[in-house]
N, C-alpha and C positions, 0 to 999 in steps of 0.2 A: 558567251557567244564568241566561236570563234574569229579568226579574223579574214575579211572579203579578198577578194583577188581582182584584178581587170577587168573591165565589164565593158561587152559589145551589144549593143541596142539591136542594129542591123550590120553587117560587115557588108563591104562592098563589093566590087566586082569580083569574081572569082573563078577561075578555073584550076580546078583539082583534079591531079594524076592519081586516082588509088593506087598505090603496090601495094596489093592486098595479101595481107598476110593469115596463116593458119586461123581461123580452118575458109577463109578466102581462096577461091581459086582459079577466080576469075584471071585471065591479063590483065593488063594495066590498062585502064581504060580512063579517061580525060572527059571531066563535066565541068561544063563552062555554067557553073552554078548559076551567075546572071542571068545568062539567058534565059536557062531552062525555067525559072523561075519568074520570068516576063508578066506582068500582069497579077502576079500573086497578090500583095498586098491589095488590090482591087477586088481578086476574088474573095479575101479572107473580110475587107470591110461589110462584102455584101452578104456573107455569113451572117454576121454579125447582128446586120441590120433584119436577115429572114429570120433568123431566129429568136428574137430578143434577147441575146448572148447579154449577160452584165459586162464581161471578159474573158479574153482567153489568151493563151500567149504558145507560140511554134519555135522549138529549137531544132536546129537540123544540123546534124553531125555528116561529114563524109570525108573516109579516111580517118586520121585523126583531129579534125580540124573540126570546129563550131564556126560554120557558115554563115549561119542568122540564128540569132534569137529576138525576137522580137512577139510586143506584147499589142493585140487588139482592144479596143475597149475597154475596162479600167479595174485594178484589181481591186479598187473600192468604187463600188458604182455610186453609191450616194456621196460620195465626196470627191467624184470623179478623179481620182491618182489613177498613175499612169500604172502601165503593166510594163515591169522590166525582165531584164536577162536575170535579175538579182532578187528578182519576188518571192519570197518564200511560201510554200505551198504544199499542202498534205496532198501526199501522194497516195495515199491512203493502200491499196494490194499491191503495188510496183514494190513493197516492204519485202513483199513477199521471196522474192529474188535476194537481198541481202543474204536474208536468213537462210536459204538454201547454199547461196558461199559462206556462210559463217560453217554453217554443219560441216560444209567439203573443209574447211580446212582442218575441222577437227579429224574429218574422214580420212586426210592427208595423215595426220599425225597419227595414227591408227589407235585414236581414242572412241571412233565411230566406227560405223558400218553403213554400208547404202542396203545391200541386201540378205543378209541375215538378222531374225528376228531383232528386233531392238531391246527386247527384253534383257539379250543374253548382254548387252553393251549396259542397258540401264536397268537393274531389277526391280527398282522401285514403282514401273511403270506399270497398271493395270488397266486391259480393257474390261467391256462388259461379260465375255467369256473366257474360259480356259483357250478353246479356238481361235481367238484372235491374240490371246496372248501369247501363243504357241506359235503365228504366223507374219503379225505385222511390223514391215521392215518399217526404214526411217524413210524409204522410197516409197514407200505405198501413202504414206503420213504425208510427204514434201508432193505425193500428184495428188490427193484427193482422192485414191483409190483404194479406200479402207471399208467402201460398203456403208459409211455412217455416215449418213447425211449431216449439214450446216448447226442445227442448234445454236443459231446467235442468238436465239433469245435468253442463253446459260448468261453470256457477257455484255450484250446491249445495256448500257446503260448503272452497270455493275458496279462493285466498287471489288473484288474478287480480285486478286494478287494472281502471278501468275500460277504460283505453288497452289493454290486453291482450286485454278481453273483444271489444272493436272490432276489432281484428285479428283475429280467429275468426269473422267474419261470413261471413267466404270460404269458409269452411269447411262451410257451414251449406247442403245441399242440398235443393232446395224440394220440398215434394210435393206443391202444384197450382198453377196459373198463378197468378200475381198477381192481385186481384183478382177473384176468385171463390169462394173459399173464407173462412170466420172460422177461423186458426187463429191462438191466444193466444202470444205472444212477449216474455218477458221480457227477454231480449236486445234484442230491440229498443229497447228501453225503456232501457238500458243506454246501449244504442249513442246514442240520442238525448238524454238526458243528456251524454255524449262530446260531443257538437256540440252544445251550449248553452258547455260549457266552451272548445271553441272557437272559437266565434265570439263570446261578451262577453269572453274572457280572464278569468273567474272558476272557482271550481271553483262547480260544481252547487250544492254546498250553500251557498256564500258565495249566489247570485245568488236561491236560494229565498229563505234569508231577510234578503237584502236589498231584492226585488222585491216579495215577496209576506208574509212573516211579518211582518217590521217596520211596512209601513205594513198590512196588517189589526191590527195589536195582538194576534198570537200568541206571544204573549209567554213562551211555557212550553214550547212546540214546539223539539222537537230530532233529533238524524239518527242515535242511537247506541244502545245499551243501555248502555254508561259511562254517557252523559249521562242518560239515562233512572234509572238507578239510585241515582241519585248524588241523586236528587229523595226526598225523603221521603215523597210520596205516589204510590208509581208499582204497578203490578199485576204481578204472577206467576203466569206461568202453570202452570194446572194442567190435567190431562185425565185420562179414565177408561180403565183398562187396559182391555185390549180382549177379555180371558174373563174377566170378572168387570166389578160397579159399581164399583169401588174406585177413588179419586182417588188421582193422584200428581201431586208437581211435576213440570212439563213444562220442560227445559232451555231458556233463551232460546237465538233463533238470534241469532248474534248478526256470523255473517261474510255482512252484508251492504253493504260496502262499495264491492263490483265491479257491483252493481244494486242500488246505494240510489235511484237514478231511477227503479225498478219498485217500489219497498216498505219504504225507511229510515225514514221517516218517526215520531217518535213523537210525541202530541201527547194532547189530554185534551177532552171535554166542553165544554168554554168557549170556546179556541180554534177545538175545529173548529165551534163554531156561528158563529164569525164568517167563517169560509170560506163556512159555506152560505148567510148572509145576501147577502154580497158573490155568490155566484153568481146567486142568487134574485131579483137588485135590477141585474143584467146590468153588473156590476163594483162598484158603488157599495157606498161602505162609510163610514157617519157623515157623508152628505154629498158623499164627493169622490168621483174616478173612478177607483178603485183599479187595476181591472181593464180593459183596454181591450174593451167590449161586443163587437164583431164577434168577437175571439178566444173569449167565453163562448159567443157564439151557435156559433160554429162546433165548438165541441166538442159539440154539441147534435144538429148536424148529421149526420144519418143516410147511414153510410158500406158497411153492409154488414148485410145482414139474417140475422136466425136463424128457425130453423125454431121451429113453437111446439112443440117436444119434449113441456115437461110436459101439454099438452093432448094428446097426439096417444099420447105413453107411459103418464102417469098419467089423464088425463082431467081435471084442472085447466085448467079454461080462464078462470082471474082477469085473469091477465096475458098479454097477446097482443103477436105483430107486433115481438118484440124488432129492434133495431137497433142497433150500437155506432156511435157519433160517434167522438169522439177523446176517449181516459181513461174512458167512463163508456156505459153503455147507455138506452137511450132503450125503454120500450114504452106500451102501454097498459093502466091496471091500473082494470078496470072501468069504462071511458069516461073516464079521467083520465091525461093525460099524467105519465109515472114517468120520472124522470132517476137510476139510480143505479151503486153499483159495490160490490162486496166485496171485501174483503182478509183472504188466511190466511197467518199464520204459524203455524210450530208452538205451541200453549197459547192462540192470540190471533187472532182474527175481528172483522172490524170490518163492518158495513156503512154508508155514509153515501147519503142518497137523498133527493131531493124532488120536492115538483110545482109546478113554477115557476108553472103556469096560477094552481093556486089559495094559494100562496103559504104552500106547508106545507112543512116540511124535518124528517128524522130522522135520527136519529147512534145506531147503537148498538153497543155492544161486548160485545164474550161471551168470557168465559176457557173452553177447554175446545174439544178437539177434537171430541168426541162430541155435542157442542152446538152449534156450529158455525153450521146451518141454520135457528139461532133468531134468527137476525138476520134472517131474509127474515118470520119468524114473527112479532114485534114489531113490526116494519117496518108491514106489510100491517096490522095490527091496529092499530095510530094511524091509520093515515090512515083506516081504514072507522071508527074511533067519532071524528075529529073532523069526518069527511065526511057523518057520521049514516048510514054504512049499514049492514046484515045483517053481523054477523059470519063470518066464514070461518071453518071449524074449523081452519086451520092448521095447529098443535098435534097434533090430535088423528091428521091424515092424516099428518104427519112423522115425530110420535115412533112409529108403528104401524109403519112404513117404517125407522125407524133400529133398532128392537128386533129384527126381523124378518133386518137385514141384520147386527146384528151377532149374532143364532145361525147365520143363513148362513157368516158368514166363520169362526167355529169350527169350524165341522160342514166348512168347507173344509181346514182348515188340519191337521186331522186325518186328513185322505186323501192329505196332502202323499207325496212317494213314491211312490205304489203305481205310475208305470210305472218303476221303477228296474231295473232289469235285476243282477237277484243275481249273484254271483260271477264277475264280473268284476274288472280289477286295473289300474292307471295303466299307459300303457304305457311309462314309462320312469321309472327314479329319480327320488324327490321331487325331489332336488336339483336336477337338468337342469331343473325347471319354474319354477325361482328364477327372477328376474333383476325387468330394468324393462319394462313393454312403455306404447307411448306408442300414442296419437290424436290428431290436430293440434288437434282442437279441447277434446277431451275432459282432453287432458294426461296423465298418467304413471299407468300400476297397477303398484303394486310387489310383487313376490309372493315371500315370504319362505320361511325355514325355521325353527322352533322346534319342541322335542321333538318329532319325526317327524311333525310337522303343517303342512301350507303355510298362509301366512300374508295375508291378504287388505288390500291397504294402498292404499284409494283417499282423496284427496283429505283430509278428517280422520276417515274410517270406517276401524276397524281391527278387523279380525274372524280367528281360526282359522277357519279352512278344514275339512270331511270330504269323503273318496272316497266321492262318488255312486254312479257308474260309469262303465267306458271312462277319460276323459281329464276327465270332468266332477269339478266339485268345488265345495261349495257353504257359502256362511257358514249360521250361526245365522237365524232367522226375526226379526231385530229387531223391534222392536214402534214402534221408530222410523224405523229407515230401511230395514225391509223384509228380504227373503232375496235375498241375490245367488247367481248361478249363474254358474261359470266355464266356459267347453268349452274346450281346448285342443287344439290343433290342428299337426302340424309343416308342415315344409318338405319338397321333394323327396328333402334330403340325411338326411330322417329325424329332424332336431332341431326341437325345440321352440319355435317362433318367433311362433305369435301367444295368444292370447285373446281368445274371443267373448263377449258379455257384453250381454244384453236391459235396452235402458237408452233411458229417453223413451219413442219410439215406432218403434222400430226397434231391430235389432241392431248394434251398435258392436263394432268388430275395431279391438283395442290389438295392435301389431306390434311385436315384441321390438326394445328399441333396440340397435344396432351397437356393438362394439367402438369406442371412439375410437381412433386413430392418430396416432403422433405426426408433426406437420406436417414437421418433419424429413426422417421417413423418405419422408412421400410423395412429398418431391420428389426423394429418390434414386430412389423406382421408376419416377418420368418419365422418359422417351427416350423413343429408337427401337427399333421389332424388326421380326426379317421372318418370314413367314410359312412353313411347310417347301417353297412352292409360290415362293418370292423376292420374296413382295410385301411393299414397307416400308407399316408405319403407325407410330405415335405412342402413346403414352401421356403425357398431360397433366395436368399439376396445376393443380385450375382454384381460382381467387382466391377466398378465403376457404373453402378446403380442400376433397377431396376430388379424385378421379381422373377422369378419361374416354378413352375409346379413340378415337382420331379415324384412321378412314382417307378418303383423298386423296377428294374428292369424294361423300362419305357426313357427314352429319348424324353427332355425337359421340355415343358411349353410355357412357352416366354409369354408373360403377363404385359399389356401395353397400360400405362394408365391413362383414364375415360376419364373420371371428375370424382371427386373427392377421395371415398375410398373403394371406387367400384374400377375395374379391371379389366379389359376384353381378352381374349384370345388373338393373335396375331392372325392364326389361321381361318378362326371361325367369328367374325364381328357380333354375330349374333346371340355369341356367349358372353355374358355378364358375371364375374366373381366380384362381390362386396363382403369387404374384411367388417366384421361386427365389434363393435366396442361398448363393454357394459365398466363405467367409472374409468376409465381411462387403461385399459388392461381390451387385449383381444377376445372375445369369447368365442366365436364361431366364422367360418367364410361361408360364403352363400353364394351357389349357382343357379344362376336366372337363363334358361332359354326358352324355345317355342313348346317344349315339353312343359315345362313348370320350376319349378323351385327347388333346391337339394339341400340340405345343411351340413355343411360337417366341422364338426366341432374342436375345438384346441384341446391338445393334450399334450 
């Protein structure tokens, strides 16, 4: 743990002259912070108190100076401690901005690229087609505009290195062109951490805070929850059960190691105000040039626009015109340019945001899931009372919308069932539905048996399982990680070979993994055979295991192994080859489909 620096609770009176520098452009303009701020702490208590907030804590930057930081309500609710300027706290997507300056300084160094393919910078890098590999920059990667929606559920909960998670990119098929759509990817984020680590030869976290913590004086900033807990003044999360107000501790997440370049990040009030001064100040930080300006400007840089949703769904129209740069959104929040971003983890919401025009920045944190949305609430409310304008009800229009939705999701969850189709029955012993079933990107569900219940074992969720109906089967309603629904599904031969399971944004089919085979045998079942018509082909054992049929001027077809010595077709499931053994010697393979039977014999 590095070491602390001077710590302000609340700073006192203040009136600050911005000389606002690049890309500021305002004159110099004089806010008598006190003032403007009259009443705050009042208003922030009765936050608190409308919301059932555990804690939450406001730092406010202007110019280069930290104003206030101070903390409401307690960063451990059940042990009531206070919330400081020094609280350490996952910021969980504000991550995300690091990592887009860590890439610019490689970009700086003309080890990157922002917009020619990435490929040609990183070759090892593969998407799901030749078309994406041919096209997608590290800009499309750093806004979310690759076409390939979120797939957290590849690293939720994962144990997946980052180099792992990069190998999964292939996997990942897009659902609109490139550069047309905003869809949010953590993986990417991932992946572009992976390539920071290979092109300086550091790990991610060495090159943050070598690049960027050390010379800002982040002195308390760390990548872990160890390191995070290990600090004596760090926060806990807590949040409100969801049929009732009642707080409970909220388990930290804490396997973020495979996308720590999306959201590792922990750091505290103090710190992150000398992020937002160095951004606000177009790198500069106490003088020097921390940050190389073109790369701050170009995260700035409006890369893909959003619809004005809340004006168009709720009828809020404060905030207009969003745009995401790189790490961070861009709009217009009452004729004032707003640069900001959010970050949730579970118990822990951060927002960090400013207006470089007029040389205002805010940092705030909220324990509490159910609270969440009070970081855009507080936000918007510093900058209209130190901009001098009408206050926004906020509050008032949020929390009406969060109480509303959370009788909704009760009054839902209580109808759970009703298309379930009664008296029906699995169609085969529990046991048969055991096994592993795999997704290339998604990895392994394992599905057990205990006291006459199948057993639900993904990633670190481990749930009993009940018969829904037919083949379906379903965990518990967590109140964490939700209700999973399994559908099971056979093969032609009538056995139980996959699982479908509604995950992200689409349906995910996990396919029973194969019998392994011992390498051994398979190179006894290779030779020759002929067919009952006298035509010779081959069976092949291909390098680094596995079988294929190869006849004389035909493309091989790859043998998948099904359970003992019987063999499907890749292309066709429905074809069955079993290798015959008479004394321990092969004599014959044998084709089973919906025609009938084939023999052909070893020779």
């Amino acid at each position: 743990m590095r070491g602390s620096m001077k710590s302000w609770l609340a700073l006192g009176a203040f009136t600050i002259k911005i000389a606002c520098s690049a890309p500021c452009s305002a004159a110099e303009t004089a806010i008598d912070v006190d003032a403007k701020l009259a009443g705050f702490d009042e208003s922030m208590e009765k936050l608190a108190k409308d919301w059932n907030a555990p804690g939450f804590a406001v730092g406010i930057v202007v110019g280069d100076e930290l104003v206030l930081a101070k903390g409401y309500g307690s960063r451990d609710y059940g042990k009531k401690l206070p919330f400081t300027s020094k609280t350490l706290f996952q910021i969980g997507s504000n991550t995300k901005l690091f990592t887009v300056i860590a890439a610019g300084l490689l970009v700086s160094e003309g080890k990157l690229t922002w917009d020619e393919p990435v490929r040609e910078s990183v070759p090892s890098i593969r998407f799901y087609n030749d078309d994406l590999n041919a096209s997608i920059t590290l800009r499309d990667m750093l806004s979310h505009r690759t076409g390939i929606t979120r797939h957290d559920m590849i690293w939720y909960q994962s144990d997946d290195t980052r180099a792992q998670l990069f190998e999964k990119l292939k996997y990942m098929e897009p659902q609109q062109a490139p550069r047309t759509t905003f869809l949010y990817n953590n993986m990417m984020y991932s992946a572009a951490g992976h390539i920071i680590e290979m092109k300086s030869e550091k790990t991610w976290e060495d090159f943050i805070d070598e690049r960027i913590f050390t010379p800002l004086e982040m002195n308390s900033s760390v990548f872990t929850v160890a390191e995070m807990t290990k600090a004596p003044d760090h926060a806990v999360g807590y949040t409100e059960k969801r049929d009732s107000f009642a707080l409970v501790e909220s388990p930290y997440y804490e396997d973020t190691a495979g996308v720590a370049p999306a959201g590792a990040i922990t750091s505290n009030l103090e710190d992150m105000s000398h992020w937002v001064i160095a951004l606000m100040s177009s790198g500069q930080y106490k003088g020097q040039q921390v940050l190389p300006a073109d790369v701050v400007k170009a995260t700035l840089e409006p890369t893909i626009a959003m619809p004005n949703s809340q004006g168009e769904a709720r009828g809020y129209w404060e905030n207009l015109n969003s745009a995401y740069g790189m790490g961070r959104w861009t709009s217009s929040y009452r004729g004032h340019l707003l640069a900001y971003h959010g970050g949730d983890l579970p118990g822990f919401h951060s927002q960090v945001s400013m207006m470089p025009q007029d040389g205002i920045g805010v940092i705030v944190f909220v324990i509490g899931d159910h609270c969440a949305s009070l970081y855009n609430t507080i936000t918007y409310n510093v900058y209209e009372r130190l901009l001098g304008m009408d206050e926004t009800p906020w509050s008032d229009r949020m929390l009406a919308a969060r109480l509303k939705g959370k009788e909704a999701g009760k009054e839902a969850r209580a109808k759970a069932g009703e298309d379930r189709v009664k008296g029906t029955k699995p169609s085969h012993k529990l046991q048969d539905y055991t096994g592993e079933y795999e997704h290339p990107a998604y990895g392994v569900l394992a599905i057990g048996l205990q006291k006459n219940q199948l057993q639900f074992d993904f990633h670190k969720m481990h749930y009993a399982m009940t018969h829904f109906h037919y083949d379906r089967f379903d965990t518990p309603d967590d109140e964490r990680n939700g209700k999973w629904s399994v559908n099971f599904s056979t093969n032609p031969q009538g056995d139980i070979d996959q699982a479908l399971i509604s995950m992200d944004e689409a349906e995910v089919v996990f396919t029973r993994r194969p019998e392994s085979v011992d390498p051994a045998i398979l190179e006894q079942l290779a030779g020759s055979y002929e067919t009952p018509g006298g035509a010779k082909f081959k069976v092949v054992a291909k390098q680094g295991g596995g079988l294929a049929i190869a006849f004389p001027g035909s493309p091989e077809d790859e043998l998948i192994p099904y359970k003992g010595l019987q063999f499907r077709m890749k292309e066709f499931s429905d074809v069955v080859f079993e290798f015959i053994l008479e004394d321990g010697h092969v004599k014959s393979l044998k084709q089973r489909d919906a025609s009938g039977e084939y023999t052909f014999k070893r020779i």
